[in-house]
Every structure is written in structure tokens, then in C-alpha cells.
C-alpha positions as CSV (number, residue, x, y, z in Angstrom):
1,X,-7.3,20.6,-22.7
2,X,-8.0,17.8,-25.1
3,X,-8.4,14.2,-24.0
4,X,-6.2,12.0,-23.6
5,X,-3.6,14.6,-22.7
6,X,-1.4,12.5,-20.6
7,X,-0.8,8.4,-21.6
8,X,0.0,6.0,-18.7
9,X,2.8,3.3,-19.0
10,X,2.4,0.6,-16.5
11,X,5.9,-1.3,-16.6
12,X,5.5,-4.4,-14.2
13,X,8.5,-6.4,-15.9
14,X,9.6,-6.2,-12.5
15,X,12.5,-9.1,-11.1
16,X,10.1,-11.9,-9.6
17,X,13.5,-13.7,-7.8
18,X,13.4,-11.2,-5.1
19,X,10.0,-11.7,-3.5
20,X,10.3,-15.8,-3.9
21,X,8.2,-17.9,-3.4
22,X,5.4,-15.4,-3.2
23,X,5.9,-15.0,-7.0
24,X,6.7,-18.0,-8.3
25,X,3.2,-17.9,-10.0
26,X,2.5,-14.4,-10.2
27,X,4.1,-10.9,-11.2
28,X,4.8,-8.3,-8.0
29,X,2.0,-6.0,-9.6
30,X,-0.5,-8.9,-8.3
31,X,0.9,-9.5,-5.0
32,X,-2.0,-9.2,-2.3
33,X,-1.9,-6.6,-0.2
34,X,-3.8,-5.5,3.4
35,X,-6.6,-8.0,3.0
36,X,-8.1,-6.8,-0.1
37,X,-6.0,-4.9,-3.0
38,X,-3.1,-6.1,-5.0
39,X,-0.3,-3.9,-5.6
40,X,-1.4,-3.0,-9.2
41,X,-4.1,-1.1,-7.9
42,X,-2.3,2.0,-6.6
43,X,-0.5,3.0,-9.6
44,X,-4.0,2.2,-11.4
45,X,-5.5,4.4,-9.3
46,X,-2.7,7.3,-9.8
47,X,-3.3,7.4,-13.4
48,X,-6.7,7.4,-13.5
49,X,-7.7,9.8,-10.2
50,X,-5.4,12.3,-12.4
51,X,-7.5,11.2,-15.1
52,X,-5.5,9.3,-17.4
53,X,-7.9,7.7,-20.1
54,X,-5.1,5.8,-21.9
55,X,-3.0,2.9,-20.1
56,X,-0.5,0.6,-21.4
57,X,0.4,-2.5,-19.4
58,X,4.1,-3.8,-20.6
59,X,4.7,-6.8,-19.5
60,X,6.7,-10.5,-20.6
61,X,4.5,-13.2,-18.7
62,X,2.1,-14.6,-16.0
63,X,-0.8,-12.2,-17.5
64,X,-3.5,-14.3,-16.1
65,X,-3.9,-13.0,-12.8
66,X,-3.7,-9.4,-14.3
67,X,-6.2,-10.6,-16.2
68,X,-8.6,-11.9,-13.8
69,X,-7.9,-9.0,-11.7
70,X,-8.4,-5.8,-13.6
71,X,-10.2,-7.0,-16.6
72,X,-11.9,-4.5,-18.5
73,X,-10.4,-2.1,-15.9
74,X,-14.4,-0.9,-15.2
75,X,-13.3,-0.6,-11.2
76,X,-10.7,2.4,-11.9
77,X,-12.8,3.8,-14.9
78,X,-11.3,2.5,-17.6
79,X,-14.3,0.6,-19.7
80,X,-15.3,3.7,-21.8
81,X,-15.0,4.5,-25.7
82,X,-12.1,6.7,-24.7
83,X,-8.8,4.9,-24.8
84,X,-9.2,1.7,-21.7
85,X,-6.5,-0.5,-20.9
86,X,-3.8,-2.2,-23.0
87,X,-2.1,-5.3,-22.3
88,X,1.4,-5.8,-24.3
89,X,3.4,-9.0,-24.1
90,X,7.1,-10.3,-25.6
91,X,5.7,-13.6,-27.0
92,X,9.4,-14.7,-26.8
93,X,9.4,-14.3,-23.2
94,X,6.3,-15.8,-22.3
95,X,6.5,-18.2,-18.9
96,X,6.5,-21.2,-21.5
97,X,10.1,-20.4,-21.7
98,X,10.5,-21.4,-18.3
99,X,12.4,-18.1,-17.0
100,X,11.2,-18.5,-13.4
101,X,13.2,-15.5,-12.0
102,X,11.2,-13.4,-14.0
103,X,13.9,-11.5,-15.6
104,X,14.2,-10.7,-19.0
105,X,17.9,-10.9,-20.1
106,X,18.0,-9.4,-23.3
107,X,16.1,-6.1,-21.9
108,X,12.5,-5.0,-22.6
109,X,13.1,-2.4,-24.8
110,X,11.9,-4.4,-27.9
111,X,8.9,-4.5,-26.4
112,X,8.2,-0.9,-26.5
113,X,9.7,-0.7,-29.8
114,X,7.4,-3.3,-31.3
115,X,4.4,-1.4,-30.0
116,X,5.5,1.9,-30.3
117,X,2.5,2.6,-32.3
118,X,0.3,2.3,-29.0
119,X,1.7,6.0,-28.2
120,X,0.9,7.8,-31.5
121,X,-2.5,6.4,-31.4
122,X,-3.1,7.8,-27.8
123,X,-2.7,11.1,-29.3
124,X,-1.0,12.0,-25.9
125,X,0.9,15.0,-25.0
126,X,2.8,13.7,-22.5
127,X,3.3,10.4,-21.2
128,X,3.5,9.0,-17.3
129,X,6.0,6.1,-16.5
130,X,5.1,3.8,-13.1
131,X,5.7,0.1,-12.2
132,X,3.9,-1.5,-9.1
133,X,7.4,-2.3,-6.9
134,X,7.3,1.2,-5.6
135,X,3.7,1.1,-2.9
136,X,2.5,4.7,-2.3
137,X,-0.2,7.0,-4.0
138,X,0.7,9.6,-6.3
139,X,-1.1,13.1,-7.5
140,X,-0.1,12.4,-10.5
141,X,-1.8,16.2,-11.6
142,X,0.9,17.8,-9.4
143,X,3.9,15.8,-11.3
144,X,2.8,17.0,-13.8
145,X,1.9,20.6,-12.9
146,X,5.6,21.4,-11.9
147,X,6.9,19.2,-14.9
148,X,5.1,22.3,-17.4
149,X,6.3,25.0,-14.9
150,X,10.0,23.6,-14.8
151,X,10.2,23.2,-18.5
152,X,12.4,20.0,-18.1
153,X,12.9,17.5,-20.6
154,X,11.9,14.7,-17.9
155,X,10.7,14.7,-14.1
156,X,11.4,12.1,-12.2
157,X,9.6,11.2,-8.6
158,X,11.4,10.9,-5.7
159,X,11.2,10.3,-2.1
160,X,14.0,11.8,0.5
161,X,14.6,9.7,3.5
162,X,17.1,10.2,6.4
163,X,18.2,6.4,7.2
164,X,19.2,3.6,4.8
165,X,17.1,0.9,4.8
166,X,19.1,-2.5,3.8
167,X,16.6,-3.7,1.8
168,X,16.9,-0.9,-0.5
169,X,20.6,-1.6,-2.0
170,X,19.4,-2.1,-5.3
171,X,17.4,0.7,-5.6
172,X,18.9,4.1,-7.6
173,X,19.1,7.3,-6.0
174,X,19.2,10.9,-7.1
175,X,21.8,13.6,-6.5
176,X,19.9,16.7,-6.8
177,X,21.0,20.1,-6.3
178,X,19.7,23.0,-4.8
179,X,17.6,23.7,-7.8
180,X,15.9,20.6,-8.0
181,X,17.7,19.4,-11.2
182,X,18.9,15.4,-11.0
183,X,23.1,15.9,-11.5
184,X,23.4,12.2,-11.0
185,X,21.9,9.0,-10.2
186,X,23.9,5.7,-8.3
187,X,23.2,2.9,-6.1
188,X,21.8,3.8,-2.7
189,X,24.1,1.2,-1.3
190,X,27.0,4.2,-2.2
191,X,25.0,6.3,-0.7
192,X,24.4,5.4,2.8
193,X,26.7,6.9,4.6
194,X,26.2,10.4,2.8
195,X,23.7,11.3,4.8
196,X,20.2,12.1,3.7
197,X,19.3,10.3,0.1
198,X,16.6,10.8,-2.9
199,X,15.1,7.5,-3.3
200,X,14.6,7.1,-6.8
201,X,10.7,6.0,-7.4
202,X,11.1,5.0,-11.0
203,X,8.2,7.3,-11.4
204,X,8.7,9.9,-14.6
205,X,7.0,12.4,-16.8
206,X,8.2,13.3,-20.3
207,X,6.6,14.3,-24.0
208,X,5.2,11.2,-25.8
209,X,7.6,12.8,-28.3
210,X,10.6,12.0,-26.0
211,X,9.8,8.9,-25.0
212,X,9.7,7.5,-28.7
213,X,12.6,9.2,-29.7
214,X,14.6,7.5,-26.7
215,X,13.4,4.5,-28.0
216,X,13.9,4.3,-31.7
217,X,17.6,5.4,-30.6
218,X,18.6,3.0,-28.7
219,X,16.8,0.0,-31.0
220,X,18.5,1.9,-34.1
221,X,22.4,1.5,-31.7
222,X,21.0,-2.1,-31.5
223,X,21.4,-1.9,-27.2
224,X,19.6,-5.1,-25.4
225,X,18.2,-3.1,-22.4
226,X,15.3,-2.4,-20.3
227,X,13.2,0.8,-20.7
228,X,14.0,1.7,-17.0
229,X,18.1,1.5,-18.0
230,X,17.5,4.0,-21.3
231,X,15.6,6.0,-18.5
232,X,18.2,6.1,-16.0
233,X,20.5,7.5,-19.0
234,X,18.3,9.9,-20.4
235,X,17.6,12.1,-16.6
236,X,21.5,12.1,-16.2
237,X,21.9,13.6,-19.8
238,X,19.3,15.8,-20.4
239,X,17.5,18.7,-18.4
240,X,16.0,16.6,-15.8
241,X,13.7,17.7,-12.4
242,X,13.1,15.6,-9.2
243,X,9.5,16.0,-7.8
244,X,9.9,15.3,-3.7
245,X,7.1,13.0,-2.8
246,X,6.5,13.2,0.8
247,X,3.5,10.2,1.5
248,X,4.0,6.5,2.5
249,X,6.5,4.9,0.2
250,X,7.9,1.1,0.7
251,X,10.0,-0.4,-1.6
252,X,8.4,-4.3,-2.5
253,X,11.5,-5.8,-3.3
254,X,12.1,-8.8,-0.7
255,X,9.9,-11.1,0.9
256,X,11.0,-9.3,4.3
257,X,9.4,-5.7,2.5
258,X,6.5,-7.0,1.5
259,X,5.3,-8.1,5.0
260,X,6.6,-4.9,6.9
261,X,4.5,-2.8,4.2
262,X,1.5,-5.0,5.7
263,X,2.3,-4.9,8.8
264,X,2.7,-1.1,8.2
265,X,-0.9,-1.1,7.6
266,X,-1.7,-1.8,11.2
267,X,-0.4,1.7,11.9
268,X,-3.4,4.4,11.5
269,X,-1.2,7.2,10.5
270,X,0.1,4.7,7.5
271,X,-3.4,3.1,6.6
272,X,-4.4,6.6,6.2
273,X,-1.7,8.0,4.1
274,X,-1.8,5.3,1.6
275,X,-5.8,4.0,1.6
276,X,-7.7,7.0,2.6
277,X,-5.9,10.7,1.7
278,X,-7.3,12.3,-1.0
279,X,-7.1,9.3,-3.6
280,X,-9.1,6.5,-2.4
281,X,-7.6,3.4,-3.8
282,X,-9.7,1.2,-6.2
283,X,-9.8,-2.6,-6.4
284,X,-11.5,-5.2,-8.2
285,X,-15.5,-5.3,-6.1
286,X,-16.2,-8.8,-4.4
287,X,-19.0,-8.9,-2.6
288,X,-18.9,-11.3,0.3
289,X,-20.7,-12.0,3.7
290,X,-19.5,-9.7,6.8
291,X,-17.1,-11.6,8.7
292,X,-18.1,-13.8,11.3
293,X,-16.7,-13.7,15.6
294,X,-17.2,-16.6,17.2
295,X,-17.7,-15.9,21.3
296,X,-14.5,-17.6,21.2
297,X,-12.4,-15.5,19.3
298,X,-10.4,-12.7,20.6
299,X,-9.2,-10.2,17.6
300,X,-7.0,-7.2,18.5
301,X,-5.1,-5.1,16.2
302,X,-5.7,-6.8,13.1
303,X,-7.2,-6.2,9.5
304,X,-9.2,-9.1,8.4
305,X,-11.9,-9.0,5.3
306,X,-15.3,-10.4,4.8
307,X,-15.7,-13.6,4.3
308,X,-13.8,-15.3,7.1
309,X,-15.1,-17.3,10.0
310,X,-12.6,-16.3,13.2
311,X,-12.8,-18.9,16.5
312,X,-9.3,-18.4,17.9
313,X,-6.9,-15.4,18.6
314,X,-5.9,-13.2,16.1
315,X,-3.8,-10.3,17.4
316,X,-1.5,-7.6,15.2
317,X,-2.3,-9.8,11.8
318,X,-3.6,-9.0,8.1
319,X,-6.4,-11.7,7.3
320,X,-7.6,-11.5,4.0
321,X,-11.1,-13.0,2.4
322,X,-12.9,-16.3,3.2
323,X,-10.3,-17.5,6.3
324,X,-11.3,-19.7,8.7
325,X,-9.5,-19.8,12.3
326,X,-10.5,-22.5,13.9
327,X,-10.5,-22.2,17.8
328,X,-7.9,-22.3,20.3
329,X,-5.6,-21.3,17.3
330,X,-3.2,-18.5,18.0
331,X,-2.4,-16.0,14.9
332,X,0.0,-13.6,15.8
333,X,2.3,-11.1,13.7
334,X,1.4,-12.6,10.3
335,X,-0.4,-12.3,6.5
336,X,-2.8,-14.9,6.2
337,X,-4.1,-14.3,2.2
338,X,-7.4,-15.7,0.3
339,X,-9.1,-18.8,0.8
340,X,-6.6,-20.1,3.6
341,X,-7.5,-22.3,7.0
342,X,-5.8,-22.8,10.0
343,X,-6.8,-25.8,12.2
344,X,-7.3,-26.0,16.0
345,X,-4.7,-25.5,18.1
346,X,-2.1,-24.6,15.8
347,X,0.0,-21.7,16.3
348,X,1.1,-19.2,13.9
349,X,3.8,-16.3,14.7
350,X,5.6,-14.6,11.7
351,X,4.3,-16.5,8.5
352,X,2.6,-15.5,5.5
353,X,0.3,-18.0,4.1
354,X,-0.3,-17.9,0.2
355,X,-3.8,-18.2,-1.0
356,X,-5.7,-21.4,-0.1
357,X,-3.0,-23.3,2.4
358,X,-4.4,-25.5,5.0
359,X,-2.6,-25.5,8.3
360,X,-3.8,-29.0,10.4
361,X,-4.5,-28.9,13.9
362,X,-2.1,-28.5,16.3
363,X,0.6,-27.4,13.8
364,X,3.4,-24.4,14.8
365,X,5.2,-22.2,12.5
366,X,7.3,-19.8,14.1
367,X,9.0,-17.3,12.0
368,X,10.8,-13.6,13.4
369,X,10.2,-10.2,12.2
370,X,13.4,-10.1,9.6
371,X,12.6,-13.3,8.8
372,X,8.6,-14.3,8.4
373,X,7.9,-18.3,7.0
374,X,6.6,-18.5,3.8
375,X,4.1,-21.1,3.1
376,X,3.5,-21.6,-1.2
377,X,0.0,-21.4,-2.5
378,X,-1.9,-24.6,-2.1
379,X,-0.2,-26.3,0.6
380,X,-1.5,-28.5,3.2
381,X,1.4,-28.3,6.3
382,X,1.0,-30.8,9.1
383,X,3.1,-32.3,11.9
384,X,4.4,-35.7,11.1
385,X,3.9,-36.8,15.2
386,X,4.2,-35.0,18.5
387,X,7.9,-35.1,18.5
388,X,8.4,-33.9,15.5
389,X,10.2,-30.5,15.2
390,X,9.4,-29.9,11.7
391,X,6.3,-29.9,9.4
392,X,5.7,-32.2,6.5
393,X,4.5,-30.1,3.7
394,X,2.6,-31.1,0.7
395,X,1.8,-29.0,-2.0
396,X,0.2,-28.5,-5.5
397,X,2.9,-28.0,-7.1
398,X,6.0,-30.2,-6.0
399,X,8.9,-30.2,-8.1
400,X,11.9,-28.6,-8.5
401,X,10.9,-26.1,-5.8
402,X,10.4,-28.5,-2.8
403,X,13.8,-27.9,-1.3
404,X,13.3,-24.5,-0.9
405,X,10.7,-25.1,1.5
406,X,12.0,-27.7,3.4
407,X,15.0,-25.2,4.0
408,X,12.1,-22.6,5.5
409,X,12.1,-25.2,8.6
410,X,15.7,-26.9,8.5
């Protein structure tokens, strides 16, 4: 088999709107996730366990904390004279252009069709289609195994579940026969009371060949779409096969998903099916001091990095690096991310803290399960006096965003 048989396309033009205010800065592939990874990593990890040499990042803005996190891509394998990683951007779309919902009106497609020459130098046979919204862990190998034993035109992943979740009513699914052939693909919101249903994955396998071809055709019709609508299209009309994925699979599409998929993490039978199965999942190394317990801290059924300094309670909570909880502090049920501090006696239940917020002493954010506060990146939240039922917030970046927050606590 000659290298570079199989080309990875990394499509993280994902909607940002959804998973407000955690992205307001960032892209969903570089959401944190379970104290040390970002979401990137596991379809990095994918391509290049099944030993993809060639990656091509598609994107339309906020590339600096892809960037900083993958670099050169040396963590996954990727810094060698054999293909590496590939970063392509819509200058037109740039964040300059202030589209803060991260969508891309016109479609994406141009994007691909402007660097379509990134597939015919990768001298790939076939070509592997992921984006970062879809959290599980992939043998990409095996896609691609029963792809060249169905002889299909495309194979697309899917997951089969028994229950609608409500957070998944913009999500596709598959109507597969008996066979395994796709005959159709709608909403899942149609399909909730149809019993079980094929969660699409947006995960698909076709000839570079293909791919290119689907491309030139719709440029040359003169469509505006995105890559994952000509997609959609294409398994409908032409021999298509659905390849039943049967690991941990969350769908990061609201704030509510991405702190259940943490939360998940607490769960050994989850941590293991996604972090430690047969494809350990790389991230970017940072070497940091082991964390430290105060005698005064009580920790129980938590995650929590190096790097932090732990005084108070911590109990059935994600803590990522360099957190300090000072004592008699009481973090329960919640995502505290990078850099972050929580000040005596405050009180924390259901919140996710962004990177590097400061929580003063004797503050209390109570959120629920369906509902967890959100605290933006660089905050400082306080209590104006005793009797006050609501924090003052300050932030880095006040503006037209404020009121969003202020609703959090309304």
C-alpha cells in the first residue's frame, strides 16, 4: 500500500451560536474538554492512529487557538517529511468581518474549490471526512475496511440509539435498510417517534476522485453551499453504506451537551470508552507540577489536572490546569477550565467557568443540570453586598455581549 493512501479532511466550520458564550472567541474544535484535551484532538487522533499522513484543516476564522494548540501537529505524529497538517482559510470570512455566530452564509464550498489542489497533491486514494462536533473515537481502518469490501460510492458513520435526545433536533439521521445501504436521510426531530434512529456522524469515506468531482459540480451549477449539504446529497443519490459505530458518541452542539459530555467523563465505563480503548487520545504535552491537597480539602468524584492548588470541597466536578480552590469553598457539579480561581467561601453548583475567571470570596452561583451558568473567559464575578441576590460581573471584554450575562442571573 503506498503512502498516503487515505487523505484526512478536518471540517470545523462548525455553527459557533449554539455553544455561546463558550465560543464567542474560539471554534467548537478548541473547546476544552475533561481537564486536559480539546475537542480537536479526537478526530486528530482518528486519522492519524489509522495512519493518515495527510490532514487538511478547512476552516473560516478564529485559527489562533488551533494554532497554539496543535502546531506543527508533532503530538499526533504529524511533523514528518510525509504530508503534516494543512491549515485552509476563506480570507472573506475571516472574524474581521465580524460574523460572531460563526456561520458562513454563503456556504463553504468555495473553500474547497479554491484549494482543491491540496487533494491531487496528497496523492490519496481515498479521502476521510470528520468535523470536531461529533465526540467519540473512531477506527478509522475499519471504516474503511468495509467501505473496499461494500464497493460503495461513499460510507457514511453512524451511531444507532433507542431514545431521542432533545438536544439532537438538528442533527440528520439515516434510513438504512436491511442491507446497510442509506435510502434516505431527514431531521432526527421527524424521527423521534419512529422508534430506533441512525444518528448521522457526519463522518464519510469516498475516492479523492469523488470528492473533487462533487465539487467542481456544484461550483460549475454556481450553488452557495456547505461541503456537508453537497454530502448529504451525494449518500441519498448514489450507492451509499452506513458503518454502525457502537462507542461513546455526544453530540457538542449546546452549551447543555457540552457539560453532560464532561460530566459523562465521571463515569468509568465512559472515560474508558472514549480516553483509554484501543486509541489512546493525544493532546498538546504541558508539563506542570502534580496537583496539590491541602489537609483541608475534601475531593470526591472529580477529574482535576496538575497544576492546581485544592483547599475546599470539590465533589463530582472537572478541574482543569493551574486552579486554585481556596478553602471553605464548595465546588459541586461543575467545569472549572484553565487558569481559573475560586475565593473562600464561595459556592459553586452547576457552572462552567471559562479560562482564567476569578470568583471572590463568598460569592454563589447556582446553576441546575439542564441549565449550568456560564461564566465568559476573563471575568472577575463578585457580590455587590450581603444582600445582594445577584453578582456584579466584570469582564475583559464588555460590549455588546454584557446583557447576555446579566440575563445568566436575572
Amino acid at each position: 500500500m503506498r503512502r498516503n493512501k487515505i487523505c484526512g479532511i478536518l471540517n470545523i466550520t462548525e455553527s459557533r451560536l449554539a455553544t455561546y458564550p463558550l465560543t464567542m472567541n474560539r471554534p467548537v474544535a478548541s473547546l476544552p474538554f475533561c481537564s486536559r484535551y480539546r475537542l480537536i484532538d479526537f478526530p486528530l487522533t482518528n486519522l492519524t492512529t489509522a495512519g493518515v499522513e495527510t490532514i487538511g484543516i478547512f476552516t473560516h476564522d478564529n485559527l489562533r487557538s488551533i494554532y497554539d494548540h496543535v502546531r506543527s501537529g508533532k503530538e499526533w505524529g504529524l511533523d514528518s517529511i510525509h504530508g503534516g497538517l494543512f491549515f485552509f482559510s476563506e480570507p472573506s470570512l475571516d472574524s474581521g468581518r465580524g460574523n460572531q455566530s460563526g456561520l458562513n452564509l454563503e456556504g463553504d464550498i468555495y473553500n474547497y474549490f479554491n484549494n482543491i489542489e491540496f487533494f491531487e497533491k496528497s496523492e490519496s486514494e481515498y479521502t476521510v471526512i470528520m468535523g470536531t462536533r461529533m465526540l467519540c473515537n473512531v477506527d478509522v481502518q475499519a471504516i474503511l475496511r468495509n467501505h473496499i469490501e461494500q464497493g460503495a460510492d461513499i460510507t457514511v458513520v453512524y451511531k444507532s440509539v433507542d431514545q431521542f435526545d432533545d438536544g439532537d433536533q438538528h442533527v440528520s439521521c439515516l434510513t438504512i435498510d436491511e442491507d446497510g445501504r442509506v435510502r434516505g436521510l431527514k431531521s432526527c426531530e421527524l424521527h423521534k417517534n419512529a422508534g430506533k434512529m441512525f444518528i448521522n456522524m457526519e463522518i464519510y469515506i469516498m475516492k479523492t476522485r469523488l470528492l473533487t468531482k462533487l465539487i467542481r459540480n456544484v461550483v460549475a451549477e454556481n450553488e452557495h453551499c456547505n461541503l456537508n449539504d453537497v454530502l448529504h446529497k451525494a449518500i441519498v443519490n448514489l450507492p451509499s453504506n452506513g458503518f454502525e459505530y457502537t462507542g461513546y458518541l455526544k453530540t457538542i452542539n449546546s452549551v447543555g451537551a457540552y457539560y453532560q459530555a464532561n460530566m459523562d467523563m465521571l463515569q468509568d465505563s465512559n472515560l474508558t470508552a472514549l480516553l483509554k480503548g484501543s486509541q489512546t487520545i493525544h493532546t498538546k504535552v504541558k508539563n506542570e507540577a502534580p496537583t496539590y491537597y491541602a489537609r483541608s480539602s475534601e475531593v470526591e468524584d472529580s477529574l482535576v489536572a496538575n497544576g492546581c492548588l485544592i483547599y475546599g470541597e470539590v465533589a463530582h466536578s472537572v478541574v482543569f490546569r493551574n486552579v486554585t480552590i481556596e478553602k471553605n469553598t464548595v465546588v459541586n457539579s461543575s467545569v472549572i477550565m484553565q487558569g481559573s480561581s475560586i475565593g473562600s467561601g464561595a459556592e459553586l453548583h452547576y457552572v462552567i467557568l471559562d479560562k482564567q475567571v476569578r470568583i471572590e470570596p463568598n460569592t454563589k452561583l447556582i446553576g441546575t443540570k439542564n441549565k449550568p451558568i456560564v461564566i465568559e473567559k476573563n471575568s472577575v464575578i463578585s457580590r455587590i453586598s450581603e444582600d445582594s441576590q445577584s453578582p456584579e460581573i466584570r469582564t475583559a471584554n464588555q460590549g455588546n455581549d454584557r446583557e447576555n450575562y446579566n440575563t445568566l442571573f436575572s
